[in-house]
C-alpha positions in Angstrom: 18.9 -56.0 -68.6 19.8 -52.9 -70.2 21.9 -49.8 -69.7 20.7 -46.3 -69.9 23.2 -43.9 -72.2 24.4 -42.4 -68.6 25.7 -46.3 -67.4 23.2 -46.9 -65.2 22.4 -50.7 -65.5 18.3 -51.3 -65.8 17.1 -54.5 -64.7 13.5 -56.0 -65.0 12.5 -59.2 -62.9 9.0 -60.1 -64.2 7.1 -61.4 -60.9 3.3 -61.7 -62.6 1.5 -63.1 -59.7 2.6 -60.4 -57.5 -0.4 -57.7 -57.4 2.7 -55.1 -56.8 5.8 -53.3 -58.2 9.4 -52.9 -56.4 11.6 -50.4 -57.5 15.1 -50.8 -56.1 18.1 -48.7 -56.4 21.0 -50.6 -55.2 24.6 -49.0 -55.3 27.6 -49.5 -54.4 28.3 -46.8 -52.0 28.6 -48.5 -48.4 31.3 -47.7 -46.1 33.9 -49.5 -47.8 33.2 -46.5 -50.7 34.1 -43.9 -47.8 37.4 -42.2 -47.9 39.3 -42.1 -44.3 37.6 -38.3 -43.7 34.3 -39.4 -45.1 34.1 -41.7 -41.9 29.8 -42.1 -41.5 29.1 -40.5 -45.1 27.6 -43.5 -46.5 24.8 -44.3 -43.9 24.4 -40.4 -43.0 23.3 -40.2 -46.6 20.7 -42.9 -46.8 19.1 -41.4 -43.9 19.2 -38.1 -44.9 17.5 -39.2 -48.4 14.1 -39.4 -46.3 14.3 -36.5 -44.9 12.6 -33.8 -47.3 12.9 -33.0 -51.4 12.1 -30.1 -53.2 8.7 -31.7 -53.8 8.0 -33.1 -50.4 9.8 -31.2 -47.9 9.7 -33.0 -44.9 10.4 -36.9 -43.8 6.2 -36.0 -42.9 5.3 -35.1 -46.5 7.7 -37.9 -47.5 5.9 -40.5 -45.6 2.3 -39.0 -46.0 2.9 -39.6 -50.1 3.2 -42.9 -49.6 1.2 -44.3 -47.2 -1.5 -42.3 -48.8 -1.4 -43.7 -52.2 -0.8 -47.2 -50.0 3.0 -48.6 -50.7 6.1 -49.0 -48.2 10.0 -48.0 -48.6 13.1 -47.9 -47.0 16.8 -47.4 -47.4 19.5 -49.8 -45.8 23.4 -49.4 -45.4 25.9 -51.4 -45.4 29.8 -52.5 -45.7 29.3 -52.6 -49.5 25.9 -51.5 -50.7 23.4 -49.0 -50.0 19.7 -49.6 -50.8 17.0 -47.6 -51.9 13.5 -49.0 -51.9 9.9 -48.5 -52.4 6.9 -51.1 -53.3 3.1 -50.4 -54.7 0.6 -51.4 -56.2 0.7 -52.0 -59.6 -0.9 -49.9 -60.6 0.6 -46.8 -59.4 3.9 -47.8 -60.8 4.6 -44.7 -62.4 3.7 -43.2 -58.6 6.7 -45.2 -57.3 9.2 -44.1 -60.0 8.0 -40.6 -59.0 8.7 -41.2 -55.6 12.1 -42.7 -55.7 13.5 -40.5 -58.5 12.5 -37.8 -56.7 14.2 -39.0 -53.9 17.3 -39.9 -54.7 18.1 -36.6 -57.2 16.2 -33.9 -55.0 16.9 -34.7 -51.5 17.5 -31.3 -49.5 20.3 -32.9 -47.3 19.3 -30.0 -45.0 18.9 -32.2 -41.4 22.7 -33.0 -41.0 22.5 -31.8 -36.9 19.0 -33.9 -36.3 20.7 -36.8 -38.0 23.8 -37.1 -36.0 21.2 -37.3 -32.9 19.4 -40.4 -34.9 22.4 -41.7 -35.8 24.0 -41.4 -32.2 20.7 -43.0 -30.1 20.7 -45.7 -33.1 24.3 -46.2 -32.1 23.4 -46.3 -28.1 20.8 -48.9 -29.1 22.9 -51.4 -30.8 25.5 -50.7 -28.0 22.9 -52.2 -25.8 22.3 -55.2 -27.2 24.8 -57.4 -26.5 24.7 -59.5 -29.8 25.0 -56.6 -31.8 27.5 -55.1 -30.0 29.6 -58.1 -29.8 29.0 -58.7 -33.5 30.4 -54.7 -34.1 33.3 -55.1 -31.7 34.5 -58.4 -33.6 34.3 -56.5 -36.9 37.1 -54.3 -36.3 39.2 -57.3 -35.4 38.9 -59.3 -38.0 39.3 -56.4 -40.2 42.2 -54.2 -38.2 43.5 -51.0 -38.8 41.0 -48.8 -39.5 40.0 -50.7 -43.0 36.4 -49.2 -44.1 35.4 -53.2 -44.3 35.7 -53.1 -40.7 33.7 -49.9 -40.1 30.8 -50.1 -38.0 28.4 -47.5 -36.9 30.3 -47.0 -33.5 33.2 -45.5 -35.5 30.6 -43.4 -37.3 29.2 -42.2 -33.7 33.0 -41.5 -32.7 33.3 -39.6 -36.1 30.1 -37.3 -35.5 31.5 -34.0 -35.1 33.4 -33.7 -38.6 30.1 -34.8 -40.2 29.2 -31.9 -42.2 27.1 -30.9 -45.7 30.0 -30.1 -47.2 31.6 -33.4 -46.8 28.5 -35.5 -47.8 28.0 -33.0 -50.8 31.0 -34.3 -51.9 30.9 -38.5 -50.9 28.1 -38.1 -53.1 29.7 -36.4 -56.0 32.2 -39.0 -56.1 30.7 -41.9 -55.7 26.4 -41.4 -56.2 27.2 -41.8 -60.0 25.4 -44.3 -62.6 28.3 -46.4 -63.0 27.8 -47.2 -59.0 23.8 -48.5 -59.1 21.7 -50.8 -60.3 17.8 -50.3 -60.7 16.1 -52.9 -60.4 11.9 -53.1 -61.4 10.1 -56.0 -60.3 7.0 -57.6 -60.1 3.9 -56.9 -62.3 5.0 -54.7 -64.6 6.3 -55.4 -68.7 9.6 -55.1 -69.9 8.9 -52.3 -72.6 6.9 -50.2 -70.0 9.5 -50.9 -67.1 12.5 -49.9 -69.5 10.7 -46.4 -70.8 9.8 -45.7 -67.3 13.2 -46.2 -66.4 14.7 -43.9 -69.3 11.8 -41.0 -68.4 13.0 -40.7 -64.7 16.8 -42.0 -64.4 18.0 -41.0 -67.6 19.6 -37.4 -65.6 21.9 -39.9 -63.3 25.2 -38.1 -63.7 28.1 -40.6 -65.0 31.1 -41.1 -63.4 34.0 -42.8 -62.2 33.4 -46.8 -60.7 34.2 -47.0 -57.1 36.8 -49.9 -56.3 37.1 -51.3 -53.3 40.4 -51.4 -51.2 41.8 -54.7 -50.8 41.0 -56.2 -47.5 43.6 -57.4 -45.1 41.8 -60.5 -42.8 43.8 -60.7 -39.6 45.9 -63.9 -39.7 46.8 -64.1 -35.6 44.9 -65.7 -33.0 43.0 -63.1 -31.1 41.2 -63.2 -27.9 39.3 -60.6 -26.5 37.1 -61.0 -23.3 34.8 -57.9 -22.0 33.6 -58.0 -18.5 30.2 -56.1 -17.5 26.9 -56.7 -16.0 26.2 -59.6 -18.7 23.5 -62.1 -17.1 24.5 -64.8 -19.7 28.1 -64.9 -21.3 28.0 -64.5 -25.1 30.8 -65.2 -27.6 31.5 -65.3 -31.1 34.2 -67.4 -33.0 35.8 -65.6 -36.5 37.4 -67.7 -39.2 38.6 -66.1 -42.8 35.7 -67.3 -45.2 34.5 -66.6 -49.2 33.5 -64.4 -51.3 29.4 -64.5 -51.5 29.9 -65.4 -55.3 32.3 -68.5 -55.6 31.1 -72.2 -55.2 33.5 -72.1 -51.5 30.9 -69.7 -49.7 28.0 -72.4 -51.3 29.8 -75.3 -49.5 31.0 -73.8 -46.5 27.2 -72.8 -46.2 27.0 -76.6 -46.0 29.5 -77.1 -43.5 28.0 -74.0 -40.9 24.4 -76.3 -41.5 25.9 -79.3 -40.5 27.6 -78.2 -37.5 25.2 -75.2 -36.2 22.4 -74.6 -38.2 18.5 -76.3 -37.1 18.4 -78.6 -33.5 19.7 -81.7 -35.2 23.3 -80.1 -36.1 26.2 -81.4 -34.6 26.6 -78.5 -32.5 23.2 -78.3 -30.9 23.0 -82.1 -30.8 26.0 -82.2 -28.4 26.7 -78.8 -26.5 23.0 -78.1 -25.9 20.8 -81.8 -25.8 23.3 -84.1 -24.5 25.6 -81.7 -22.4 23.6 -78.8 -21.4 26.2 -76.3 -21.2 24.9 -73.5 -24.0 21.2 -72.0 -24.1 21.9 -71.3 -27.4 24.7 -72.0 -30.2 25.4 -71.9 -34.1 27.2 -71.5 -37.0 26.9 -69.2 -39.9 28.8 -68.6 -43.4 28.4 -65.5 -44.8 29.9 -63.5 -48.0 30.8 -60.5 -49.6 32.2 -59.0 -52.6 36.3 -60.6 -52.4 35.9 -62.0 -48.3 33.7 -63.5 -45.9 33.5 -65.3 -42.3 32.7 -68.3 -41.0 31.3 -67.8 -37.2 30.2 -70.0 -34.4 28.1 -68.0 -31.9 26.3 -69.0 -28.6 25.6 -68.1 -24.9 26.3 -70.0 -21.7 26.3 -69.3 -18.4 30.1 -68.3 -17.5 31.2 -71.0 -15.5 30.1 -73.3 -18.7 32.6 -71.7 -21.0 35.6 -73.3 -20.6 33.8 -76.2 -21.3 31.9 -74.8 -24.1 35.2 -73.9 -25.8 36.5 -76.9 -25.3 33.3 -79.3 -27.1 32.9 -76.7 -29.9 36.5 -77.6 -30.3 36.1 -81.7 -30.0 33.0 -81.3 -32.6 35.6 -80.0 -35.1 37.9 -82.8 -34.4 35.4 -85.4 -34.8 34.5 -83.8 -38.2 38.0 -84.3 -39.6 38.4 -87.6 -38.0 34.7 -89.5 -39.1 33.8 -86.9 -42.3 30.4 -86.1 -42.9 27.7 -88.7 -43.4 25.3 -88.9 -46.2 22.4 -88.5 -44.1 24.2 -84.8 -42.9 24.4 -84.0 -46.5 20.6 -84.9 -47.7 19.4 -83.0 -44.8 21.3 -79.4 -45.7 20.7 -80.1 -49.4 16.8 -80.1 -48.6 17.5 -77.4 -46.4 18.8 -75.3 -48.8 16.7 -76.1 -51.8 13.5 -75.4 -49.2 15.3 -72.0 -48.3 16.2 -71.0 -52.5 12.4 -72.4 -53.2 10.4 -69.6 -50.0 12.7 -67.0 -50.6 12.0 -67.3 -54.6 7.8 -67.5 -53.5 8.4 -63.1 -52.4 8.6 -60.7 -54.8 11.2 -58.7 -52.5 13.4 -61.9 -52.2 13.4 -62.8 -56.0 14.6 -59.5 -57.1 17.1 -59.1 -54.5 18.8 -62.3 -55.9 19.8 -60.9 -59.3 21.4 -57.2 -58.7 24.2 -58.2 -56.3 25.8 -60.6 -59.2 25.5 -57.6 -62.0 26.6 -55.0 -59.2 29.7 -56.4 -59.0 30.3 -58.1 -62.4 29.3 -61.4 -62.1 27.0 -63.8 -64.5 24.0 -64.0 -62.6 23.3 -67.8 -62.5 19.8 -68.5 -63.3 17.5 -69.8 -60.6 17.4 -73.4 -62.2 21.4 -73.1 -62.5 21.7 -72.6 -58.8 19.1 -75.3 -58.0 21.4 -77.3 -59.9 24.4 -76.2 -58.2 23.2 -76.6 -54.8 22.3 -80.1 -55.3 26.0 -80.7 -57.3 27.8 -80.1 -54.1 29.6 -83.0 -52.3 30.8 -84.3 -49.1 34.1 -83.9 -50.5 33.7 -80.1 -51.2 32.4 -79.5 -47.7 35.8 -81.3 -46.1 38.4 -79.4 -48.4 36.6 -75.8 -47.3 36.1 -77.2 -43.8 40.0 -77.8 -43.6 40.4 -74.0 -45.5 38.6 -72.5 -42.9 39.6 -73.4 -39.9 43.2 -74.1 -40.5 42.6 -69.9 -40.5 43.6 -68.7 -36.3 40.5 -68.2 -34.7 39.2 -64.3 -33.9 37.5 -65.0 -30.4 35.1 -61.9 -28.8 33.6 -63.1 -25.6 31.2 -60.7 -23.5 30.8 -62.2 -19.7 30.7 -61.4 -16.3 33.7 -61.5 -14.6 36.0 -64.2 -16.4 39.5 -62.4 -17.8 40.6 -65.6 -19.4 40.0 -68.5 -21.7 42.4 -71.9 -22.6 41.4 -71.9 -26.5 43.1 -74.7 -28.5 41.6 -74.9 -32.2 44.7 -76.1 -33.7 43.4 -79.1 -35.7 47.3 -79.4 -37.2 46.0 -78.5 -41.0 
């Protein structure tokens, strides 16, 4: 790695069997950058970025560019992060550092009304679906108050009328600096010609002031929420307070959401759906960020089965504490992961994505044989002590069904 005279961090992940090049310009500028008026500014930005530069005017010419010459790109936004992204051949590299340069400094940020449309119907969408929905609405719980962690883009459709130029003019100002991104250049390409190419087109990044995130406040009640509509199948999701995406925790709680949710022989799937019947589907997941993360157990049931769902997901976390977790449970989620670090490692877009988010946000990127060797270091023992971290935590309960208004929810497990 190296960092341009402006601080913007350089990074090139050699990939030589890959007949392509990814450029990626990862910042960190997601909603939890946005200032309590700047309410939408982060993702309004991303999309706006494809919408027309000085050179190619239109999101048309945009995309014309680069289909013609034969490549792909995209943007994504998140809590934390925004992403910037385009992939050719090889041998058009300098054509993609063209492209996204061009991009990311000379955007017109002229289609602000024709946006909030987008923005809105992609709201109305995700509204629709009742997983997404359910996963937006238990967001804002777990995270109360308003906290930009807890942002989803339903309060970025409430906040559409005070989105303006003006204020995305100046969300970028503040935070769209060098000290804020990483590039990343992967695949076939050298290091010397990846670093000079880097220096000819990035080397104008304004510096600036780091962003720092506000502490967030994970909310430490018990809270139930039940929504009744025309749901065919009940869904519901289950929050406990988790780890940060970087510590060794998040690793072994990953461990523990395998065990009990993850693949048809987990405890979870084993019991509610094989022997008992009651869910169609059901899982477990551990996921991280920069200083938090959740632990969630998700399914769908019919609604007279959820009572009774509750009530096994419930027992199966009992009868973890009470019998611990077999070595036989451990083997499998060990292979699991390995086989999981080993595919995503085989694509080029996977094996660059690994490194950035470690230097983004200061960390020592472990190498890939140091977290081979980490995954298979972690024990039974590990697994329990998280397990009794996270769910002595008071559950965060969203449930989307029919008609039902209420649930009997015990999950103390006395830790």
């Amino acid at each position: 790695m190296r960092t341009l005279a402006n601080g913007l961090r350089v990074l090139h992940v050699p990939f030589e069997k890959s007949g392509f090049v990814l450029l990626s310009l990862l910042g960190k500028v997601g909603r939890r950058a946005e200032l309590d008026n700047e309410i939408g500014a982060a993702h309004f930005l991303e999309h706006l970025f494809f919408d027309g530069t000085k050179k190619r005017p239109s999101a048309f010419e945009i995309s014309k560019f680069i289909e013609y010459h034969g490549g792909f790109y995209n943007g994504s936004t998140g809590a934390e992060t925004v992403e910037y992204w385009v992939k050719l051949l090889s041998e058009k590299t300098e054509v993609a550092f063209d492209f996204l340069s061009d991009m990311f400094f000379n955007s017109l940020l002229n289609e602000v009304e024709k946006e909030k449309t987008v923005i809105a119907q992609e709201a109305r969408g995700k509204r629709d679906d009742p997983w997404v929905s359910l996963e937006r609405r238990q967001r804002s719980a777990i995270y109360p108050g308003g906290q930009p962690i807890g942002r989803t883009i339903f309060d970025e459709e409430h906040n559409l009328p005070n989105v303006m130029k003006e204020m995305l003019c100046n969300y970028m100002k503040r935070t769209y600096v060098a000290q804020n991104f990483i590039l990343t250049i992967g695949g076939n390409i050298k290091k010397e010609e990846a670093f000079s190419l880097a220096e000819k087109y990035f080397s104008t990044f304004q510096g600036g002031v780091e962003v720092v995130f506000s502490k967030p406040h994970f909310e430490t009640n018990q809270v139930v929420t039940i929504t009744n509509g025309d749901f065919k199948q009940s869904k519901l999701l289950i929050t406990f307070k988790g780890f940060s995406y970087f510590t060794r925790e998040q690793l072994a709680a990953s461990y523990l959401a395998d065990i009990l949710g993850s693949g048809s022989s987990s405890r979870f799937c084993n019991r509610i759906r094989h022997d008992l019947a009651i869910a169609y589907s059901i899982g477990s997941s551990s996921s991280g960020s920069s200083d938090t993360g959740e632990f969630e157990i998700y399914a769908s049931a019919d609604e007279e089965k959820l009572q009774q769902l509750f009530d096994e997901v419930s027992n199966e976390i009992r009868k973890l504490f009470k019998d611990g977790i077999t070595e036989e449970e451990m083997t499998k989620v060990r292979n699991g992961a390995l086989s999981g670090i080993a595919s995503s490692f085989e694509k080029l877009g996977s094996y660059t994505d690994y490194f950035s988010p470690w230097i983004l946000f200061g960390h020592k990127v472990p190498t890939v044989e140091e977290r081979i060797e980490e995954i298979k270091s972690i024990t039974s023992d590990e697994v329990m002590v998280v397990a009794r971290q996270i769910f002595a935590d008071k559950p965060k309960i969203n449930v989307l069904t029919k008609s039902l208004t209420k649930l009997d929810v015990n999950f103390d497990f006395g830790l």
